[in-house]
C-alpha positions as CSV (number, residue, x, y, z in Angstrom):
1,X,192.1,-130.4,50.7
2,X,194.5,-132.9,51.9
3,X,193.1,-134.8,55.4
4,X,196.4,-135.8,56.5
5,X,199.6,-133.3,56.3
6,X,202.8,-134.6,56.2
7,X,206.5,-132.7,56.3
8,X,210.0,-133.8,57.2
9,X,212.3,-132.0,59.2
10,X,215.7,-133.2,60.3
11,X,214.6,-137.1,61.1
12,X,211.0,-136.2,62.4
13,X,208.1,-136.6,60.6
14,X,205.3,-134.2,61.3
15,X,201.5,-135.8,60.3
16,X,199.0,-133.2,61.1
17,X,195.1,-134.3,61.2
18,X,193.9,-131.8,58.6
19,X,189.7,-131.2,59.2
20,X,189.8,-127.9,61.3
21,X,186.6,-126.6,60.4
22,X,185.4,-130.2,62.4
23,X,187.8,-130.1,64.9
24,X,189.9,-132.9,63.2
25,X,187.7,-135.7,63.7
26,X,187.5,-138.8,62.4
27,X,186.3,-140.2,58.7
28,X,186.9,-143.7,57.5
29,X,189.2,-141.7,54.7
30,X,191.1,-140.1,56.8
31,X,191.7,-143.1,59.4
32,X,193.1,-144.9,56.0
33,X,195.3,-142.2,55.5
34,X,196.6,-142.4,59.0
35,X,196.7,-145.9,58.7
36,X,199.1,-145.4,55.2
37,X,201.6,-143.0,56.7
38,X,202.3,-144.8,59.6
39,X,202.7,-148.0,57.5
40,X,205.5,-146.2,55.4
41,X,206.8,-144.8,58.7
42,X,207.6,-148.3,59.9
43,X,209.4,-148.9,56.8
44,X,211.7,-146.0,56.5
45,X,214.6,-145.7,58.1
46,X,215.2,-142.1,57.5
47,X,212.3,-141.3,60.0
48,X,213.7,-141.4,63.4
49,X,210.8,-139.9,65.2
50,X,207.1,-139.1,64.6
51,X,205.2,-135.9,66.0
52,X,201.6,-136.2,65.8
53,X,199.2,-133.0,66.3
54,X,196.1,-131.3,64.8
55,X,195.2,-128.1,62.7
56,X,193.3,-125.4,64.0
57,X,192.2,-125.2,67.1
58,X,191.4,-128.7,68.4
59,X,193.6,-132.1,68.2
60,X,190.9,-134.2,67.2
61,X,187.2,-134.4,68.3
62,X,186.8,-138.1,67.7
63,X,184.3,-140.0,65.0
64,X,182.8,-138.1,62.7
65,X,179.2,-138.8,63.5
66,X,177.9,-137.9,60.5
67,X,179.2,-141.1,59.6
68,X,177.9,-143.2,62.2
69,X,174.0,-142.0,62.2
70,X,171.0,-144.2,61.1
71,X,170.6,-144.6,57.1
72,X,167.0,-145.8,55.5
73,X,166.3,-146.5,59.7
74,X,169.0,-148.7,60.4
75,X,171.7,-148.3,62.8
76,X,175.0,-148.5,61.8
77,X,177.9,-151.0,62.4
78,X,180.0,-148.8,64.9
79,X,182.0,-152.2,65.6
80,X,182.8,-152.0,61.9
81,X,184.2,-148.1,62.6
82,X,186.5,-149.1,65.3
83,X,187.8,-152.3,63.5
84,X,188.3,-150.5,60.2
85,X,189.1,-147.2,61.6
86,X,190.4,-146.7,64.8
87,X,192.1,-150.1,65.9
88,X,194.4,-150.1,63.1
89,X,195.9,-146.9,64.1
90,X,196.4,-147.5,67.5
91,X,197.7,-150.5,66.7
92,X,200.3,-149.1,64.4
93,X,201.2,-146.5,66.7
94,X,201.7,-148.8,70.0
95,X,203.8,-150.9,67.7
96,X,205.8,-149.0,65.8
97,X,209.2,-149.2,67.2
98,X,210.1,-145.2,66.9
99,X,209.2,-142.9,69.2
100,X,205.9,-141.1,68.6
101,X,204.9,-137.5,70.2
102,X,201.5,-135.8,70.4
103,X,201.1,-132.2,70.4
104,X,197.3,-131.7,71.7
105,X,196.0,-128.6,70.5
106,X,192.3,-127.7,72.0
107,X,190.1,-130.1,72.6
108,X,190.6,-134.1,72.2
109,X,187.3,-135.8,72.6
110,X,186.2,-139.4,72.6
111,X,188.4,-141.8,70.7
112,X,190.5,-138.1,69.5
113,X,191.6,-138.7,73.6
114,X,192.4,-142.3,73.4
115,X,194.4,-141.6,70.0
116,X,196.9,-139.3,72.0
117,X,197.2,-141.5,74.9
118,X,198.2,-143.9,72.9
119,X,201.5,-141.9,71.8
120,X,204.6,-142.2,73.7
121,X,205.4,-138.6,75.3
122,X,202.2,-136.4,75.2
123,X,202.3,-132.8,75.4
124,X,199.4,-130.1,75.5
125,X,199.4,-126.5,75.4
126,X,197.7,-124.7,78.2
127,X,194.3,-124.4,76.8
128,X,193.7,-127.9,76.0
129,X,190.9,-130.4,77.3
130,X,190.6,-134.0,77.6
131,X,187.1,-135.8,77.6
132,X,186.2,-139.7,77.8
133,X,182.4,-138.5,75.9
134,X,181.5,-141.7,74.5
135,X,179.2,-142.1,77.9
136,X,176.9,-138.9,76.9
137,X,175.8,-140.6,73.4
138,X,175.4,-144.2,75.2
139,X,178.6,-145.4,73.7
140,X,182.3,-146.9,75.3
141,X,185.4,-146.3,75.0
142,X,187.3,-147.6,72.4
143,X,190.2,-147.2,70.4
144,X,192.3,-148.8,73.7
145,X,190.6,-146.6,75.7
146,X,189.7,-149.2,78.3
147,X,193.1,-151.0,78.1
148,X,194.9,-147.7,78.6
149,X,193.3,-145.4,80.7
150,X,193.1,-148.0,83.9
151,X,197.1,-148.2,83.2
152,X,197.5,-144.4,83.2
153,X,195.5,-143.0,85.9
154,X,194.4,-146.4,87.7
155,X,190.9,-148.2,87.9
156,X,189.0,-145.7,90.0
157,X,189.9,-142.8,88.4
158,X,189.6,-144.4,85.0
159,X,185.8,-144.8,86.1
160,X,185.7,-141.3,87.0
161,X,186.9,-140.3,83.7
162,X,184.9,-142.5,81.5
163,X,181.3,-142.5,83.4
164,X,180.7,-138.7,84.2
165,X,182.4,-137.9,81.1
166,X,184.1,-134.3,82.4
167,X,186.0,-132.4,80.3
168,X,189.2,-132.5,82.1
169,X,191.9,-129.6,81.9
170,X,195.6,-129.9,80.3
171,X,196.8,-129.3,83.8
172,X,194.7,-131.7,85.4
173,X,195.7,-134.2,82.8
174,X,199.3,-133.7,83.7
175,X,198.7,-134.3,87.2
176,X,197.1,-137.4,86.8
177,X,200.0,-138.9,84.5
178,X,198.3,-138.3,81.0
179,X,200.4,-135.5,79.7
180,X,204.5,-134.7,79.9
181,X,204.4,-131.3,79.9
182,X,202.0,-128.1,79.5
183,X,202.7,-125.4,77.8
184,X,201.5,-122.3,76.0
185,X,199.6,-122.6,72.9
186,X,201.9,-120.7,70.6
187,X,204.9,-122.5,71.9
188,X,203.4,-126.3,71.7
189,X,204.6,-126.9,68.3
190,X,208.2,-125.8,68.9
191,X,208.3,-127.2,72.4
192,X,206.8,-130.9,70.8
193,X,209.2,-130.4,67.7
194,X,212.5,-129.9,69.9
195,X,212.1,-133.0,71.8
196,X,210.8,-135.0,68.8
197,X,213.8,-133.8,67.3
198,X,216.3,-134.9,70.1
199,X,215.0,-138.3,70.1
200,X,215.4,-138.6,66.8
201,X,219.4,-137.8,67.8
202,X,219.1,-140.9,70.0
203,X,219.3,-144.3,69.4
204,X,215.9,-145.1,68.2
205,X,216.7,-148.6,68.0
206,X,217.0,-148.7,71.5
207,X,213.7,-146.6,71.9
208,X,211.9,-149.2,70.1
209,X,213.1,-152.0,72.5
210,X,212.2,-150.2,75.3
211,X,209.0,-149.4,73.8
212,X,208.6,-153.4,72.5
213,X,209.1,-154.4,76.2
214,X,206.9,-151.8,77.6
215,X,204.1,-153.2,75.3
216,X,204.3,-156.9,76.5
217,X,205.1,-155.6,80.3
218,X,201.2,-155.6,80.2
219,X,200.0,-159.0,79.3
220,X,203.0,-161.4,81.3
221,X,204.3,-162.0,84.6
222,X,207.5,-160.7,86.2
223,X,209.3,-164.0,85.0
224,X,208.4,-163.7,81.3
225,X,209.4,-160.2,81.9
226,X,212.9,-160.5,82.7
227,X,213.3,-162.8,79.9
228,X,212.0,-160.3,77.3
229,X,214.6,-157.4,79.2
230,X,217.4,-160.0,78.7
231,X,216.7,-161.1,74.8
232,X,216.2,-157.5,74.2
233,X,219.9,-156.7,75.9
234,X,220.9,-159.0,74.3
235,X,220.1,-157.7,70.7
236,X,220.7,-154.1,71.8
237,X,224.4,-154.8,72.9
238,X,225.0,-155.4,69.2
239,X,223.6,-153.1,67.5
240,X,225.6,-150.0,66.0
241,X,224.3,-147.3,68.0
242,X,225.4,-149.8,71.5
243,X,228.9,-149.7,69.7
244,X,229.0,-145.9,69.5
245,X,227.5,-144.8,73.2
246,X,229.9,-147.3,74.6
247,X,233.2,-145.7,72.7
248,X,231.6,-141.9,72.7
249,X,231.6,-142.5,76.5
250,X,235.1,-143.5,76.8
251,X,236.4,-141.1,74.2
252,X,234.8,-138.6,76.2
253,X,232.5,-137.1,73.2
254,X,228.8,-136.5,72.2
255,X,227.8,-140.0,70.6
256,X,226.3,-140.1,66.8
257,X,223.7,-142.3,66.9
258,X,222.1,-144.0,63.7
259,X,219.6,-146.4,64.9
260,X,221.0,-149.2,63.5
């Protein structure tokens, strides 16, 4: 059985965590996988847009611990897990210059949490939970989760999150800033698919700017800021797609965008 399915449809490719009977988490194989179609992603043009989401009935439950317990009475590397495993998708998905959307499905748990709030637009269906659980095996977040969460929802409630380790509800989630939208389970997938799909009518070049600046927005001041928004203006106001939303506008049409 394939770990990692993967479909096209009209500029948006669809990657679907494929372990159900485990709630979609995590091997070393399958974070490889991840790590591969997200490196071809980068590369092809004719992907405008990535929706990210999870069979079955949960998004993703985090490791797979049967791969991180004691062998021959030795504790493993779980540094080595998140280096090889984990960082390297987050990584790829926070700089990938294409919009990416997660459709959370049931449960995402541990670094399965961190891996959807590390997506650009986030939406859940009704039922779906959200828990920080590393605390409850004596573990911390990782896989950005301590580099993302304090941006999202602020220090304090970061803390809350993190150190009682309460599964938190899609609607909660949504108030707090994690999540776009909730809606009901059998609509998530069409409701994720149409917006994936109109972004990927957009220009994604542009999208991947915004996205560029957004990452370094976290690490500089104000100054360096402005300097990033201006280079990035700068290359944006000669690209294609600039061209076309400029003369669409004045012509008074709908604007084909091509990402170029």
């Amino acid at each position: 059985m394939a770990l990692l399915l993967i479909a096209d449809d009209a500029g948006v490719r669809t990657l679907t965590l494929n372990r159900p009977d485990v709630l979609n988490s995590f091997t070393r194989e399958l974070g490889l996988e991840l790590q591969d179609a997200l490196q071809v992603i980068a590369a092809d043009d004719s992907v405008r847009a990535v929706l990210l989401t999870g069979a079955g009935r949960g998004f993703c439950a985090g490791q797979d611990l049967a791969e991180a317990m004691p062998k021959d009475g030795e504790m493993p590397d779980l540094g080595d897990f998140v280096r090889e495993t984990w960082n390297p998708v987050v990584s790829a998905i926070r700089h990938l210059e294409k919009p990416v959307i997660c459709a959370v499905n049931g449960v995402a748990a541990g670094a399965g949490a961190n891996l959807a709030l590390a997506c650009d637009i986030i939406l859940a269906s009704s039922d779906a939970t959200f828990v920080q659980s590393f605390a409850k095996i004596g573990a911390i977040p990782d896989s950005g989760g301590t580099f993302i969460l304090p941006r999202l929802v602020g220090l304090h409630r970061a803390t809350v999150m993190t150190m009682l380790a309460e599964k938190m509800t899609a609607e909660r989630a949504r108030e707090w800033g994690l999540v776009y939208q909730v809606v009901a389970p059998g609509e998530l997938l069409d409701t994720a698919m149409k917006t994936a799909k109109h972004l990927a009518t957009q220009p994604t070049r542009a999208l991947g700017m915004i996205k560029r600046a957004f990452n370094q927005s976290m690490g500089v001041d104000l100054d360096e800021q402005l300097t990033l928004e201006e280079d990035l203006q700068r290359e944006a106001g000669q690209s294609a797609d600039y061209a076309e939303g400029v003369n669409a506008f004045l012509e008074k049409r709908k604007p084909i965008f091509t990402g170029h």
